[in-house]
C-alpha positions in Angstrom: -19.5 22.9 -14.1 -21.4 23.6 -17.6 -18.6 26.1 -18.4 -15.7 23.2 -17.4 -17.8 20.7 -19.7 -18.1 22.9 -22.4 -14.8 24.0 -22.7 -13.7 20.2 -22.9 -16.1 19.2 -25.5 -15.0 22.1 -27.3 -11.3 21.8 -26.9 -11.6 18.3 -27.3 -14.2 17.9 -30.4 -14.2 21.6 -31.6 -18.0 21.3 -33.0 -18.8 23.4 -36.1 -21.5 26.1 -35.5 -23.9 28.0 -37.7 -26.9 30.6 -37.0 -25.8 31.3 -33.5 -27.4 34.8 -33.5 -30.8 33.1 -33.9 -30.6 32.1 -29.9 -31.5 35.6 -27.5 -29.7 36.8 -25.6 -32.4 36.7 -23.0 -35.5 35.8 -22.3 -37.3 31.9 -22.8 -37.0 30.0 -25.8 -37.7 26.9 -27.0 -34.8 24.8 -28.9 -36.3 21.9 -30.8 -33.7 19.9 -31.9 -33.5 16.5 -34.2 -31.5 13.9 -31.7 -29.2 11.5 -33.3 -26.8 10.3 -30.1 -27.0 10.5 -26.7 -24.3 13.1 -26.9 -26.7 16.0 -28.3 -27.8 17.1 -25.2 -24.0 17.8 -24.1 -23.0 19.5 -27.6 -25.6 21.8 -27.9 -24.9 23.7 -24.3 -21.7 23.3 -25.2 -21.5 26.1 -27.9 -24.0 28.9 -25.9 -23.4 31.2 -23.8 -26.9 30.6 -22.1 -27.8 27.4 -20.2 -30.1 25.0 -21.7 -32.1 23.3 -19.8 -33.5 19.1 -21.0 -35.2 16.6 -19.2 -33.6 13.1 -18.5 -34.2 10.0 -16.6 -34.4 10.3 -13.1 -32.0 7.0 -13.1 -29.5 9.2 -14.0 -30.1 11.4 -10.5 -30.6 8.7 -8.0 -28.1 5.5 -8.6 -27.1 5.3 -5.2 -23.0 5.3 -4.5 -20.1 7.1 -5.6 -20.6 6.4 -9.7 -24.0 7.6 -9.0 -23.3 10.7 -7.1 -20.5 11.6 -10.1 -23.6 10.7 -12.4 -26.0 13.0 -11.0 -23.5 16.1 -10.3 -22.6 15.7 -14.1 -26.1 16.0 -15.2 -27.2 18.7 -13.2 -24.2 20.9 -13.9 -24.8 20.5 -17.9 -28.6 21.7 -16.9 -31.0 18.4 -17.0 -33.7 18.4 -15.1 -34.8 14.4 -13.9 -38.4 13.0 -15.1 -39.9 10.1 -13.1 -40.9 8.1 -16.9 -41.9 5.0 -14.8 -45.6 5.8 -16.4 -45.3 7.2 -20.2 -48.1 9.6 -19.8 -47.1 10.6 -16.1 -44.0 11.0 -17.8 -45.3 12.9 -20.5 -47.0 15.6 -18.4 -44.1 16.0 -16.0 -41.8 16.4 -19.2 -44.1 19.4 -20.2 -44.6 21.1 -16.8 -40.8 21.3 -16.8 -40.5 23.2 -19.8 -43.1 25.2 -19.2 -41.4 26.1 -15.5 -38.2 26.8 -17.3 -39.6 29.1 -20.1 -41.9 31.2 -17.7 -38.5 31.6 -15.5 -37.1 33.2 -19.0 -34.6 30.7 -20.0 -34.1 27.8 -22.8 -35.5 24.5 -23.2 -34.6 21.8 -25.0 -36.9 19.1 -26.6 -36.5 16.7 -29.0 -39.1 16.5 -31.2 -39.0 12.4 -31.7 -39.3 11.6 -28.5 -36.1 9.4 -28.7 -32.8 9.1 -30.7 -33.2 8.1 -34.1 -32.6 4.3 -35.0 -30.5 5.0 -38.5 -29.5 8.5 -38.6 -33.1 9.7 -40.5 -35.6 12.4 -39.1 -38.8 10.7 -38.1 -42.6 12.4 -37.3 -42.4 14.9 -34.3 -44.3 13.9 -31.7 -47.2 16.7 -31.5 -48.2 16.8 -27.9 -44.8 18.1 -25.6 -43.3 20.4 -28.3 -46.9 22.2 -29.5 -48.2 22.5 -25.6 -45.7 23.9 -24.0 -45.0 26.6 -27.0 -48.3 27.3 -26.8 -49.1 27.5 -23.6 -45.7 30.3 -23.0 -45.6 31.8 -26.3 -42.1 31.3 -26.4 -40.6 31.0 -29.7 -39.3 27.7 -31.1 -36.1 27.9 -32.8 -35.1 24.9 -34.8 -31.8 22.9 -34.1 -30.4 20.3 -36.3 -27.1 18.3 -35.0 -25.0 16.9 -37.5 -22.9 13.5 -37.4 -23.5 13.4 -33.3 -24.2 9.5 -34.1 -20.9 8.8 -35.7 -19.3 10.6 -32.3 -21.2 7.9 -30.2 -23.4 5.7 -31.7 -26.4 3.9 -29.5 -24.2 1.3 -26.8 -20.9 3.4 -27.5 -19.2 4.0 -24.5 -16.1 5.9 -25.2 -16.8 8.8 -27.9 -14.8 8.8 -31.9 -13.2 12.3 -31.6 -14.2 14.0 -34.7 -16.2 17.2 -35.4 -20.4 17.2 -35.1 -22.0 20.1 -36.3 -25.0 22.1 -35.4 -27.0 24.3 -37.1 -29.5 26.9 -35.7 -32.7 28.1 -38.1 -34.4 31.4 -37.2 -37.1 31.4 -34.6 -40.8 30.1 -35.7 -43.6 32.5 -34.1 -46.6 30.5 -33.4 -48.6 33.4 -31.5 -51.7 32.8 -33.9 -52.5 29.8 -32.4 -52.4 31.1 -28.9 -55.2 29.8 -26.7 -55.3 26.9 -28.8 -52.8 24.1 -27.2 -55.8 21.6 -26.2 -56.5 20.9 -30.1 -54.5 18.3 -32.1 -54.6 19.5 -35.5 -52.9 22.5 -34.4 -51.0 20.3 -32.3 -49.9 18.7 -35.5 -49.6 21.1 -37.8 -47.0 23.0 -35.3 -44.8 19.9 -34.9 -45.0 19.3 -38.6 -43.7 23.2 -39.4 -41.1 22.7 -36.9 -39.7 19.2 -38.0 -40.1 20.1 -41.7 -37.5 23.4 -40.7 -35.3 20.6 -39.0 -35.2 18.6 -41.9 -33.9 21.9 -44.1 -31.3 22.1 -41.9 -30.6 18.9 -40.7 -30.5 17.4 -44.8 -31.8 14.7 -43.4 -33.9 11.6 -45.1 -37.5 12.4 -43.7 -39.7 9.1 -42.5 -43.5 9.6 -41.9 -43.2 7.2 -38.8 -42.6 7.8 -35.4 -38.9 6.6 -34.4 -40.2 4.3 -31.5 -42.3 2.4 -34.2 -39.2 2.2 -36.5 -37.1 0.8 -33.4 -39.9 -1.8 -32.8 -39.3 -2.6 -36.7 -36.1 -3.3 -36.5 -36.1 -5.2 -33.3 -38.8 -7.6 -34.5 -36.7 -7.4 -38.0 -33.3 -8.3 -36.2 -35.4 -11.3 -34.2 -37.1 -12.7 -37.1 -33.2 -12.8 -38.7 -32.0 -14.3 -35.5 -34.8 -17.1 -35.5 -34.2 -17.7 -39.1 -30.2 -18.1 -38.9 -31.0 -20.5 -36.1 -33.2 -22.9 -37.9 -31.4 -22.5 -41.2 -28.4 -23.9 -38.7 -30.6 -26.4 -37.0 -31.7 -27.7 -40.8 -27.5 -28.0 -42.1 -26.7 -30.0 -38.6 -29.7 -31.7 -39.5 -28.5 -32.7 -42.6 -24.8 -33.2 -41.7 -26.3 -35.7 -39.3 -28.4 -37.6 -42.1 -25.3 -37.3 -44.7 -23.0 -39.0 -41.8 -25.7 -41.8 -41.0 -25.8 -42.2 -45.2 -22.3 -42.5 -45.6 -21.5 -44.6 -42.4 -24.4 -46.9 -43.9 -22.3 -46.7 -47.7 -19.1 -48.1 -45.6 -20.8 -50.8 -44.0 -22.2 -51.9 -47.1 -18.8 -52.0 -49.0 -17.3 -53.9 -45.6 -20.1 -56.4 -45.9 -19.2 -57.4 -49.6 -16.0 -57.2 -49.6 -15.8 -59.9 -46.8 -18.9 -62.3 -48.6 
């Protein structure tokens, strides 16, 4: 199935590729990529030869009926692997026993960095726990990935893709072996995800934000709200008035109807 997708998106979007002879031929590696739409996960495999393997929902694996069945097959043939995320740190830990399952069985995994898809097309703080302890604990080496223009393809609620050409580029492979044995502390933690994310900026060209994306998307919900409540009161307020300028006027007529009859 992944070679059926792939050659569709291909034919059908013909992505742009660069620094594909930073990805082995063989052997685990660790694809950290910036994510932008919900399409990334499809381009990327896409353009290797070598399947990449990415945890998704497990929603996506057991909708029951035929739409679900379709669903599942789909994700499974384009190599995602389903993660109960019912409990975020249950989810967490099954996340990273996955990758570390498919590195030590020598093949690619792919991780986003952010922990979701980026609210307005800017690079946010890598998340340091997933990315850093699973590298660490395989050794495998991270190779940076930055997608390019995947969020004008399909934006967030987007159904039906714009067909136009995403790119991707592929850095060289970061070695992180002299932190080996080290996974358990959170400045190295840090200070890996931030050398990785600062590589995907690079190549990426995107705007860098020191926040985590899930804090900018609470932003901008309780930003979109506070607009929402204020367009509603500023609307309450005019009808208020309207109502008050009718009662004037209607007042104004009677007045003039009085006189004129005394």
């Amino acid at each position: 199935m992944k070679v059926s997708i792939g050659g569709a998106l291909k034919l059908g979007f013909r992505p742009w590729v660069e620094g594909l002879e930073h990805v082995p031929a063989e052997g685990p590696a660790i694809l950290a990529s910036n994510h932008l739409s919900f399409s990334d996960s499809f381009f990327l495999p896409a353009v290797l030869d070598r399947k990449v393997t990415f945890v998704a929902k497990a929603e996506y694996f057991t909708t029951p009926g035929v739409k679900g069945r379709l669903t599942a097959a789909f994700f499974k043939g384009v190599g995602q692997l389903p993660v109960d995320r019912s409990g975020a740190r249950g989810a967490a830990e099954a996340a990273i026993k996955s990758g570390i399952d498919v590195l030590e069985g020598g093949g690619l995994f792919g991780i986003y960095p952010e922990g979701t898809r980026s609210p307005d097309g800017r690079l946010y703080r890598g998340k340091p726990g997933g990315l850093a302890r699973i590298a660490l604990a395989t050794g495998a080496p991270v190779i940076p990935v930055a997608m390019i223009d995947t969020e004008k393809i399909q934006p967030p609620g987007k159904v039906v893709p714009k067909l136009m050409r995403p790119g991707i580029r592929i850095g060289a492979p970061l070695d992180f072996s002299r932190y080996q044995g080290m996974e358990g502390d959170r400045f190295i933690q840090r200070s890996l995800t931030d050398e990785v994310m600062y590589e995907i900026m690079k190549l990426s060209g995107q705007e860098y934000v020191d926040m985590y994306a899930t804090a900018a998307k609470r932003q901008i919900a309780d930003a979109a709200k506070r607009e929402a409540e204020e367009e509603k009161a500023a609307e309450k307020a005019a009808k208020a008035a309207a109502r008050e300028a009718a009662k004037e006027q209607a007042k104004r007529q009677d007045g003039g109807r009085d006189g004129h009859t005394a």
